[in-house]
N, C-alpha and C positions, 0 to 999 in steps of 0.2 A: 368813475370810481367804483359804482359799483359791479360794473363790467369786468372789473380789476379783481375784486375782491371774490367773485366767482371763480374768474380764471384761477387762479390763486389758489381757491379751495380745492377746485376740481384737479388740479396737479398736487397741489399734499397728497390728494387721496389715490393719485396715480404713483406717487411718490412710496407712500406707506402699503399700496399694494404691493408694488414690487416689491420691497423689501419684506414681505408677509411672502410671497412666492419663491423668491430665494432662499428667505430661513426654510421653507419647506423644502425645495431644492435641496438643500445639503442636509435636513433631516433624511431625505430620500436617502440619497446617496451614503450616509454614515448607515444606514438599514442596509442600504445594498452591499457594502463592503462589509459588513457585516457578516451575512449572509456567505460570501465570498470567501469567509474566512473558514467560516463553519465547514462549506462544503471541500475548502484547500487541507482542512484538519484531519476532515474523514476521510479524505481522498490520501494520507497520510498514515493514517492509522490502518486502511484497507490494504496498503502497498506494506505495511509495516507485516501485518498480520500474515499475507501471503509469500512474505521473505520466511517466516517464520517457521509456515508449513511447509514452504519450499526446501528448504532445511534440515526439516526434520525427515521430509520423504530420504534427503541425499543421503543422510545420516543411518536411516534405514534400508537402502539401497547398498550400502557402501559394508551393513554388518553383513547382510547378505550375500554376499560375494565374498566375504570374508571366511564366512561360514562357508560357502562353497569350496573354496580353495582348500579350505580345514577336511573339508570329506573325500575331495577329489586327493590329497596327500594319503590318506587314512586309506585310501583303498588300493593306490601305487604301494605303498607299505606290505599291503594284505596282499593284493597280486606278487608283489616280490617276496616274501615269504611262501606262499602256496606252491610259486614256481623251484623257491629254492626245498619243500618238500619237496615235490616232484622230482626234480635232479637228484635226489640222496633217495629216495624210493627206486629209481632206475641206474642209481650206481650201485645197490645191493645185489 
C-alpha cells in the first residue's frame, strides 16, 4: 500500500509537470506567433512604403518627359518659324 501511494504521488507529479510544460509550451508559441505577426506587419508596411516611393519616383519620371516633350515641341515651333524667316528673307 504504501508502494502504491508513492507510485501514485510520483505520477501526479509526472502528471502536473507535464501539464506545467505544456501550458508553457503554448505560452511559447502564443509569444512566437506573436512575434510572427509583428514582423509579417512591418514586412507590410515596408512593401507599403516602398510601393509608395516607387510611385512617386513614376510620377516624377513621367512629368519629366512630359516636360520634355513640352520643350522639344517649343523648339520644332521656334525652328519652324526661324526657317520660315529665312525663306521670306531669301525671297526678298
Amino acid at each position: 500500500m504504501i508502494l502504491y501511494s508513492k507510485v501514485v504521488t510520483i505520477r501526479d507529479k509526472q502528471l502536473q509537470e507535464n501539464k506545467m510544460l505544456e501550458g508553457e509550451w503554448v505560452e511559447e508559441q502564443k509569444k512566437l506567433d506573436l512575434l510572427m505577426e509583428i514582423e509579417r506587419l512591418k514586412g507590410l508596411k515596408v512593401s507599403e512604403e516602398r510601393e509608395v516611393v516607387r510611385q512617386h519616383a513614376q510620377r516624377k519620371g513621367a512629368l519629366v518627359i512630359i516636360d520634355q516633350i513640352q520643350e522639344r515641341e517649343k523648339e520644332r515651333i521656334r525652328q519652324r518659324e526661324l526657317l520660315a524667316k529665312e525663306q521670306e528673307q531669301m525671297a526678298r
